[in-house]
N, C-alpha and C positions, 0 to 999 in steps of 0.2 A: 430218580428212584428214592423212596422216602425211607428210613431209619428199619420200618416195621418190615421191607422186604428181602430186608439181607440179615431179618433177625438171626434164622435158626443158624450160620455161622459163625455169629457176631455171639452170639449165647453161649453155644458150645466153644467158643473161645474162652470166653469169660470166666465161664462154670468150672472149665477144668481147673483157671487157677487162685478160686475163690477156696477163701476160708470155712472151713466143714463148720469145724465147732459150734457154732448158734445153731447148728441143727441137734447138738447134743446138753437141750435143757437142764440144769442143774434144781432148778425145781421140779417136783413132783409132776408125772406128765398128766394125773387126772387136774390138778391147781393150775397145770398152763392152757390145758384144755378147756377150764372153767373161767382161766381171763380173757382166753380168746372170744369166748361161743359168749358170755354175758356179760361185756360192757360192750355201749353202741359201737355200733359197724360202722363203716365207714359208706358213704354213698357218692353218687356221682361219677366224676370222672377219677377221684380219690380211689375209689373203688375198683376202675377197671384198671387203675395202675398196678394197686395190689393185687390184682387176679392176674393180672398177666405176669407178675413179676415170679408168682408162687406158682403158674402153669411153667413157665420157662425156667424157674431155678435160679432165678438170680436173686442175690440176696438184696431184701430191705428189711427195714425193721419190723419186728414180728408186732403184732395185732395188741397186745397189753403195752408195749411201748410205745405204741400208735397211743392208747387213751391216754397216757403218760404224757405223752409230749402235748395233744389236744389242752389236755388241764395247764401241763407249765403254760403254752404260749397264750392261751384265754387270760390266764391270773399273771403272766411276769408284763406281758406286751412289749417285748424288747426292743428297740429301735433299730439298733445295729446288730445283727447274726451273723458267724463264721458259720461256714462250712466246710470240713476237710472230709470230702468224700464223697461223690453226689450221686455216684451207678447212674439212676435212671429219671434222677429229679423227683421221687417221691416221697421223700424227707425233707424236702428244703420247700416242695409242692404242697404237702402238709403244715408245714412250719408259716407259710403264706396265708393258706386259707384260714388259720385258727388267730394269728397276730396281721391282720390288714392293714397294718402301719409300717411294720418292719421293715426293713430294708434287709437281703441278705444274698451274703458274698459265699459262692460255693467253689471249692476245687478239686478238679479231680484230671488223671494224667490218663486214663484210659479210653483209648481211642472210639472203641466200640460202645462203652455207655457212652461219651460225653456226644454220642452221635444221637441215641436215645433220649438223652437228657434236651437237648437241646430240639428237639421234633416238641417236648411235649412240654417245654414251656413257652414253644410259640404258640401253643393252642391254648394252654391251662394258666399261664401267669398276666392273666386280665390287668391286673393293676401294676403289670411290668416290676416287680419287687425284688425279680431275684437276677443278677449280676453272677452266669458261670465264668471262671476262669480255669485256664487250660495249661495243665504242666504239672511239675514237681514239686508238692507245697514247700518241699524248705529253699524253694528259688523263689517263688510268690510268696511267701511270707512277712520277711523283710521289706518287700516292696511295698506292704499294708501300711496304715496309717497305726502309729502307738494309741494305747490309752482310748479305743475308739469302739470295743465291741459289747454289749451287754451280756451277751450268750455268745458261745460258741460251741457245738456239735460234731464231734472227733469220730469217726466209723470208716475208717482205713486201715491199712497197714496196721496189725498187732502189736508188730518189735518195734515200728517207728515213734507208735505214742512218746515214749519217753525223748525221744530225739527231735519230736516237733513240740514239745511243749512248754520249754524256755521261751521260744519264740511264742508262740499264741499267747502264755501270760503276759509277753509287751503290750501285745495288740486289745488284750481284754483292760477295760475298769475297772479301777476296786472298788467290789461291790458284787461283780459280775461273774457268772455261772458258765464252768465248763463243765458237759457232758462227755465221758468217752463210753464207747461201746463195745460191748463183746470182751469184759475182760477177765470173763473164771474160764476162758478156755478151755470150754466144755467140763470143768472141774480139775483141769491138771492143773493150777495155780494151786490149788490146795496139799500136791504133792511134793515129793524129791527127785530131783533134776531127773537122777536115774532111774525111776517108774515112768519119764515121759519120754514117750517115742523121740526118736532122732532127728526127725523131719519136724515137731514141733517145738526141738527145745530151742531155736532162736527167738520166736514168739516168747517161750515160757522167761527167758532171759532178761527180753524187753521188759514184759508187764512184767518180773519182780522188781525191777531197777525205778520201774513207775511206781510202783508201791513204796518202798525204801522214801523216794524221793518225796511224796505225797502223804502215807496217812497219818504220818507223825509229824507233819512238819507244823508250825507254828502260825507259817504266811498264807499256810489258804487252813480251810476247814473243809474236810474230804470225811465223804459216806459212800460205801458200797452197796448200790442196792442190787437184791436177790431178782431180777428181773428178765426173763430169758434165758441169755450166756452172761450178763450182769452188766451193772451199769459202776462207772467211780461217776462221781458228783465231786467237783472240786470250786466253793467259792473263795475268790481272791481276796486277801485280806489286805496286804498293803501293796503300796507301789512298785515294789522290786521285789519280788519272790526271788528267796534263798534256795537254790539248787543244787552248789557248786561243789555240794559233799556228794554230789553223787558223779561218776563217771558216764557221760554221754559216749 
């Protein structure tokens, strides 16, 4: 029985306990509706990943982060790519077709995508590039090689960012570019604790502690951009990133 036949339970597992927020754009919805509808589409089998991912509700990355990532991986061509996240392998399937040289390491602990994931890069990853691993990335982490990533691609767990990424700055070069995903939380980051619902002030907790930790620090150079539910951009500036003021 292949991955696609035990979707609709495997989804409705999923969906219920997936992260709403990227469905609540913090830019203008006529500005996200005009990144989506006029920069190129995506075609191929890129394409039906995306349609099916946005018929079933499972999240990937919306359509302007798609041209986003197309540009970085044409102009960075990164050698080595993390991935802490993989759903359904159309981000790390995207991140192959646009860098054809890369090598990239994806992780994700969910039974039901990595079942997905794995049906569609035995059909889609022709030139074998991408290496999923399976579990809980701050058990796989440490097991990675230091000093060895050029990119890295964070779209997991909200509250976790800051607690996985001590570790990923081992594993990244200096020089070398982290992405994290999804992090104005629908725009409750801009708030006080107490205007954010209960159920998401663990997230709101994490990504402040990520902030603290990041935009002011000296060792990497960190940009927020306005993209979706938003992106941090963090490049590593030396060898050992100072964290230690901040409480994990």
């Amino acid at each position: 029985m292949s991955a696609y036949d035990i979707m609709d339970s495997m989804v409705e597992s999923y969906s219920k306990n997936a992260n709403h927020n990227m469905r609540r754009p913090v830019v203008k919805e006529e500005i996200v509706d005009f990144m989506r509808t006029r920069q190129a589409q995506n075609t191929g089998f890129l394409k039906e990943l995306e349609e099916f991912a946005h018929q079933e509700n499972i999240p990937v990355i919306p359509h302007e982060t798609v041209a986003y990532f197309r540009l970085l991986m044409q102009t960075l061509q990164p050698k080595r790519i993390l991935e802490i996240g993989t759903a359904i392998g159309f981000s790390a399937l995207l991140m192959a077709d646009n860098s054809p040289h890369s090598k990239i390491t994806t992780i994700d602990r969910n039974k039901e995508m990595i079942g997905f994931a794995k049906e569609n890069f035995a059909k889609y990853d022709q030139r074998q590039q991408i290496e999923l691993l399976e579990g809980e990335a701050m058990d796989i982490l440490p097991t990675l090689p230091d000093n060895t990533y050029d990119f890295v691609f964070m779209d997991s767990a909200k509250s976790k960012y800051i607690v996985f990424l001590p570790e990923v700055l081992k594993k990244v070069k200096v020089g070398g570019l982290i992405i994290l995903d999804d992090i104005f939380q629908g725009g409750d980051v801009a708030k006080d604790i107490k205007d954010v619902r209960r159920g998401q002030r663990t997230i709101y907790k994490g990504l402040q502690r990520l902030f603290d930790a990041t935009l002011d620090n000296p060792d990497v150079t960190a940009s927020l951009v306005s993209m979706s539910d938003g992106l941090l951009m963090l490049r590593k500036n030396v060898e050992n990133v100072d964290l230690k003021h901040i409480e994990i």
